[in-house]
C-alpha positions as CSV (number, residue, x, y, z in Angstrom):
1,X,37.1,34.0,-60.0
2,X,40.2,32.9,-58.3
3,X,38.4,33.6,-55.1
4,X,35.5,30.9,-55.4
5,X,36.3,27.8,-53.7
6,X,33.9,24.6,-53.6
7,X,33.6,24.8,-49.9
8,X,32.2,28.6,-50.7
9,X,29.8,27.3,-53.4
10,X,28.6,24.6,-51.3
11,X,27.6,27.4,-48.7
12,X,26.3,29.2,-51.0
13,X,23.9,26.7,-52.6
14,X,22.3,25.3,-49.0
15,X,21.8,28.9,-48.6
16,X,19.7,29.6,-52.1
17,X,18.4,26.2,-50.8
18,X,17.5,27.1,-47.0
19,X,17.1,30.7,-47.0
20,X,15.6,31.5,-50.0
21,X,14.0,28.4,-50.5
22,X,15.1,28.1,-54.3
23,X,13.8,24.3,-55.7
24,X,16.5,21.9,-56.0
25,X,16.0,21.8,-59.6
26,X,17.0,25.4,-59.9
27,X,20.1,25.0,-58.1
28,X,21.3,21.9,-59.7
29,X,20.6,23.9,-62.8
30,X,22.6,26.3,-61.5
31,X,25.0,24.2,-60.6
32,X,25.6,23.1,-64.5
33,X,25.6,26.9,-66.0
34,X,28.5,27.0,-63.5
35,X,30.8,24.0,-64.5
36,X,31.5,24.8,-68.1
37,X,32.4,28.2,-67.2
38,X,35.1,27.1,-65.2
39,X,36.3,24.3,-67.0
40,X,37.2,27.1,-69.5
41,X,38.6,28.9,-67.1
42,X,41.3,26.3,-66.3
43,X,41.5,25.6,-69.8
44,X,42.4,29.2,-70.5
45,X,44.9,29.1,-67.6
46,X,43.1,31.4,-65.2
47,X,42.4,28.4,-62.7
48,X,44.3,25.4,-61.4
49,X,41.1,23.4,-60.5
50,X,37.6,23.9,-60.7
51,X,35.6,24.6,-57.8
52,X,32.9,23.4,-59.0
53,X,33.6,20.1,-59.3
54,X,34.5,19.2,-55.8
55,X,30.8,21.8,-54.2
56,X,28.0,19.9,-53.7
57,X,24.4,20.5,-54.4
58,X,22.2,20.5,-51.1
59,X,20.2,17.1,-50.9
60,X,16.5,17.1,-51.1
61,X,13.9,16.7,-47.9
62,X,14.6,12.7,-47.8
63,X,18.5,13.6,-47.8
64,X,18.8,11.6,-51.5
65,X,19.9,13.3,-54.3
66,X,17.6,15.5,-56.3
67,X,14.7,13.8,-58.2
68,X,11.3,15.7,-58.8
69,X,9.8,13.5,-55.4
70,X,13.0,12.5,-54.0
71,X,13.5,8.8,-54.2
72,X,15.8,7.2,-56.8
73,X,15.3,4.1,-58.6
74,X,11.9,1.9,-58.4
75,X,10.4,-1.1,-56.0
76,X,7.3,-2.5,-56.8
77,X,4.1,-0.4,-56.0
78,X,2.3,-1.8,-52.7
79,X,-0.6,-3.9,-54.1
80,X,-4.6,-2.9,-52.9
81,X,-4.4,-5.0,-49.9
82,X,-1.0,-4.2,-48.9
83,X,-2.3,-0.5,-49.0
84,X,-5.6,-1.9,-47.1
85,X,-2.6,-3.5,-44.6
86,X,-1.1,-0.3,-44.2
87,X,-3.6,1.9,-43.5
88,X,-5.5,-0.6,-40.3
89,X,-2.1,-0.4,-38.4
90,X,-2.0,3.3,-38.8
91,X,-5.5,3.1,-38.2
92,X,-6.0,4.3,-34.3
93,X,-3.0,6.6,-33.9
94,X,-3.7,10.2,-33.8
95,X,-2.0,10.9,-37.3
96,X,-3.9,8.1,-38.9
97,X,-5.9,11.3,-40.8
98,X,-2.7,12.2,-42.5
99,X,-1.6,9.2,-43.8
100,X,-4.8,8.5,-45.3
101,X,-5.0,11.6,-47.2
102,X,-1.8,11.3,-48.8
103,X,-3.3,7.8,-49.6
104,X,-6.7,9.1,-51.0
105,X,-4.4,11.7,-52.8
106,X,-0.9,10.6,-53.5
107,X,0.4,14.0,-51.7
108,X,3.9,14.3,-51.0
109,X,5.6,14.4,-47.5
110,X,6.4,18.1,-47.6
111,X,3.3,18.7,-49.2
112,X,0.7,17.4,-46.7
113,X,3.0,18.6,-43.9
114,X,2.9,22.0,-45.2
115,X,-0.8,21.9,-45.8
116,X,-2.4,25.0,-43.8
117,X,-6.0,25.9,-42.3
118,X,-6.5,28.3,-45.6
119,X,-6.0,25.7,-47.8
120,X,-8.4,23.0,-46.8
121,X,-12.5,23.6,-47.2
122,X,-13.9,20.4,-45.9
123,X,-17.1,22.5,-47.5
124,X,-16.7,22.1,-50.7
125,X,-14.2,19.0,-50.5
126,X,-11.4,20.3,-51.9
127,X,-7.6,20.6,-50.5
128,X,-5.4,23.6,-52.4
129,X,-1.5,23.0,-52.4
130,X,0.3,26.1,-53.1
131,X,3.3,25.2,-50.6
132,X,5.2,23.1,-48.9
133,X,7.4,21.9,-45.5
134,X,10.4,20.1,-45.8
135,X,14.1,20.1,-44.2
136,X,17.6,21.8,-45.2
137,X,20.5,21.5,-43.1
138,X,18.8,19.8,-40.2
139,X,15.8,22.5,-40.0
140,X,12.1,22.5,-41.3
141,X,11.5,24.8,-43.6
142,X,8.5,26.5,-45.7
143,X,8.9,26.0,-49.0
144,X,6.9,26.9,-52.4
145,X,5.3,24.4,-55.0
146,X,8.0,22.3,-56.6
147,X,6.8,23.2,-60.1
148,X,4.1,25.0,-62.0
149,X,1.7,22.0,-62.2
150,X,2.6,21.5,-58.0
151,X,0.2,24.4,-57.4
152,X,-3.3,23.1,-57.7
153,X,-6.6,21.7,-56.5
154,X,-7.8,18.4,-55.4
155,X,-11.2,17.3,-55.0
156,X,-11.4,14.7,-51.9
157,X,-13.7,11.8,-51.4
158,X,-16.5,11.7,-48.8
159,X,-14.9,9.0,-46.8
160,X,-11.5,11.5,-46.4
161,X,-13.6,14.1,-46.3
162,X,-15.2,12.6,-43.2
163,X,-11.9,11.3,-41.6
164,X,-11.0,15.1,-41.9
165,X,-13.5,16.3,-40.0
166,X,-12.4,14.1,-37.5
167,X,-9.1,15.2,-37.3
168,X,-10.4,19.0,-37.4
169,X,-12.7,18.3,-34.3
170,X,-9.7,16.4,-32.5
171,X,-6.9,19.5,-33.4
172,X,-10.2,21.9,-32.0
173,X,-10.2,20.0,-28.7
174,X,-6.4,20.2,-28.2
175,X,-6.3,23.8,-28.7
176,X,-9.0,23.9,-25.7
177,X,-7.2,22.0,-23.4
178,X,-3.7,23.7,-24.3
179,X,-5.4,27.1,-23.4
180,X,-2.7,29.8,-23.4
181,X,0.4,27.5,-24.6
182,X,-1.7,27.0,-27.9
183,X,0.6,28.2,-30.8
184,X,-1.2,29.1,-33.4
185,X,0.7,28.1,-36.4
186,X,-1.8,27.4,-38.7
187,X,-0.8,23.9,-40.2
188,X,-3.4,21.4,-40.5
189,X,-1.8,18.7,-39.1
190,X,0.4,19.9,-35.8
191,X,1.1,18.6,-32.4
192,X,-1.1,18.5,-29.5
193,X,0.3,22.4,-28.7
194,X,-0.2,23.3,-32.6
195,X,3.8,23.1,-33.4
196,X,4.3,21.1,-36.4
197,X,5.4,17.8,-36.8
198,X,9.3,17.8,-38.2
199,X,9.1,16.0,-41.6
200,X,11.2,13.1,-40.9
201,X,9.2,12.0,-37.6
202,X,6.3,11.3,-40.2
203,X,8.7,9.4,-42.2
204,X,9.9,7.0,-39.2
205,X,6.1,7.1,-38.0
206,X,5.5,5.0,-41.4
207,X,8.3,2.7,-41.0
208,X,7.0,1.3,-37.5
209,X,3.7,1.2,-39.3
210,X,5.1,-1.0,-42.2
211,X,7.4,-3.1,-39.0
212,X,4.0,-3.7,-36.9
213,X,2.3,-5.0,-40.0
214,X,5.2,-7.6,-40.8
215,X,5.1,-6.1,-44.1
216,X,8.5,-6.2,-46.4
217,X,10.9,-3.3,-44.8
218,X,11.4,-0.4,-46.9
219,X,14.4,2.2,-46.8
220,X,13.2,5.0,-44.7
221,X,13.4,7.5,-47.5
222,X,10.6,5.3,-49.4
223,X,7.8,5.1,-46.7
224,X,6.0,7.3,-47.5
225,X,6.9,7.6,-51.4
226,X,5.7,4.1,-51.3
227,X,1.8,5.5,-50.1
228,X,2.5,8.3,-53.4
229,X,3.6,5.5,-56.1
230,X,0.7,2.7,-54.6
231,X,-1.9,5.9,-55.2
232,X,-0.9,6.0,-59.3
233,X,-0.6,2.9,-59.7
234,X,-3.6,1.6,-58.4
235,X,-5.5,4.3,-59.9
236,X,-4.4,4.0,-63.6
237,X,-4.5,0.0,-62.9
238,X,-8.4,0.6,-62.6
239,X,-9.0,2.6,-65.6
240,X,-8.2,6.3,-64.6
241,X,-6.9,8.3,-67.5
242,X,-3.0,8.6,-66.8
243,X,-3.5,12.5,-67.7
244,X,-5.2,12.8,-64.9
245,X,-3.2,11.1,-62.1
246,X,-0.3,13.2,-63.3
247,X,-1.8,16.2,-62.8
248,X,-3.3,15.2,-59.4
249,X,0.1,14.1,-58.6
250,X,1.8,17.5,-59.1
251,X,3.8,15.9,-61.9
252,X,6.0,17.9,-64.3
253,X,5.0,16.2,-67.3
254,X,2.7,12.7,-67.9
255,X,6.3,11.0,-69.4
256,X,7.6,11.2,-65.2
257,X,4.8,9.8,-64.1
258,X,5.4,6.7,-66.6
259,X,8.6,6.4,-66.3
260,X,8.4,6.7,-62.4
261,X,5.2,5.8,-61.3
262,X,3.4,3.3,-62.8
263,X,4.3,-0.2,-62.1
264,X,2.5,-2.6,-65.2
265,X,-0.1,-5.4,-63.3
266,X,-0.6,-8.8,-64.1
267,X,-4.4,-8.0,-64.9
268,X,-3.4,-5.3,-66.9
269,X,-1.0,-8.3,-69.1
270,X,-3.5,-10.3,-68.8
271,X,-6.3,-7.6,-70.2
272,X,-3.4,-6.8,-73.2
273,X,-3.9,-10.6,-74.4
274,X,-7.6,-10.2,-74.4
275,X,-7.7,-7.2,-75.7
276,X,-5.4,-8.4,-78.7
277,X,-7.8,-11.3,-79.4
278,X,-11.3,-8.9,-80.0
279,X,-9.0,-7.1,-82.2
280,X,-8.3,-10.4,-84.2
281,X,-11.5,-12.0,-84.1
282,X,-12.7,-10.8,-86.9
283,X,-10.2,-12.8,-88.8
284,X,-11.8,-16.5,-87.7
């Protein structure tokens, strides 16, 4: 016990995190079993200090501390027509595909970056997420789902469907052209050799998106959060079952998504008030 230093636990949690791709949640949780041990330990007089209060946990793929999607705190979910906004400036750039399926699906960064050939069937319009790609330590990295309720299926619309296909038929002609330096890596959405994109290029992608549109500037961690909150939102705002949304979000439980997600609209106060008055008519 005398051995363990913070520096030495701090190694040893980016490498749970990097090389055995353990969730954040499991090492912060790891990270707590820890700390009272210790503090008895000093207590007890076996230790001076404990190490565990000066390691740190490794950050998660936006470099913030560890939430269950990575951003902290709340702004205001983007309205329809700042979505609509959005979406025309990305419109024309060769990634424009991705950012409208994490719009038409409210998919996380790692999730749609980590989305592979097996797990899309344009057939049957339905995307699978069973993993994921994010960074640790400065390097992309495959990861698993974040949770149980992570793992699952989506049914996509027509109109992503068909911006899919697009993609697909664009990804088919750069493998063509790139003959033998083709790398077949199998993610969906990859480079014009078939690397993958590193996560945080996406990220910054977003931002110039949001500049171009003169739309209010958002922390760089929040681009593309911003596209995952706007999706619940605006899907509960028009009537969708919040059960639902949760689970097509990935959530842990439907309490996170209220607490995180949904932002309350001024049609949804004003539909309260009317709502209140049928229930009171009968009294006049």
């Amino acid at each position: 016990m005398q051995k363990v230093t913070a520096a030495g636990l701090t190694a040893w949690y980016t490498q749970l995190r990097r090389e055995q791709g353990y969730a954040l949640t499991t090492i912060r949780h790891v990270h707590n079993i820890l700390k009272p041990a210790f503090d008895d330990a000093v207590t007890w007089g076996l230790l001076v200090k404990s190490p565990v209060v000066g390691a740190k946990t490794p950050k998660d793929e936006y470099g913030l501390d560890d939430t269950e999607d990575g951003v902290k705190g709340r702004e205001k979910a983007w309205t329809r027509s700042e979505l609509h906004t959005f979406l025309r400036q990305a419109r024309g750039h060769r990634l424009y595909p991705l950012f409208h399926l994490m719009a038409a699906t409210g998919l996380r960064r790692k999730e749609v970056l980590g989305l592979k050939m097996a797990m899309l069937s344009l057939e049957n319009a339905t995307v699978f997420i069973t993993s994921g790609r994010t960074t640790a330590g400065g390097q992309a990295i495959d990861t698993g789902p974040k949770s149980k309720r992570s793992k699952r299926r989506l049914p996509l619309d027509e109109d992503t469907v068909a911006v899919l296909k697009s993609w697909m038929a664009q990804r088919a002609s750069d493998q063509l052209a790139a003959g033998p330096a083709w790398r077949d890596t199998g993610y969906v959405f990859v480079k014009p050799d078939g690397t993958p994109y590193y996560p945080d290029h996406i990220s910054k992608l977003g931002s110039r998106f949001i500049k171009a549109a003169q739309m209010a500037p958002r922390d760089l961690p929040r681009v593309l959060y911003d596209l995952r909150h706007s999706y619940a939102t605006l899907l509960i705002d028009a009537g969708e079952p919040v059960q639902v949304v949760s689970e097509r979000l990935g959530h842990a439980s439907v309490a996170f998504t209220l607490d995180h997600y949904v932002d309350v609209t001024d049609r949804q106060r004003e539909g309260i008030v009317e709502t209140t008055r049928k229930l009171l008519s009968a009294f006049e």
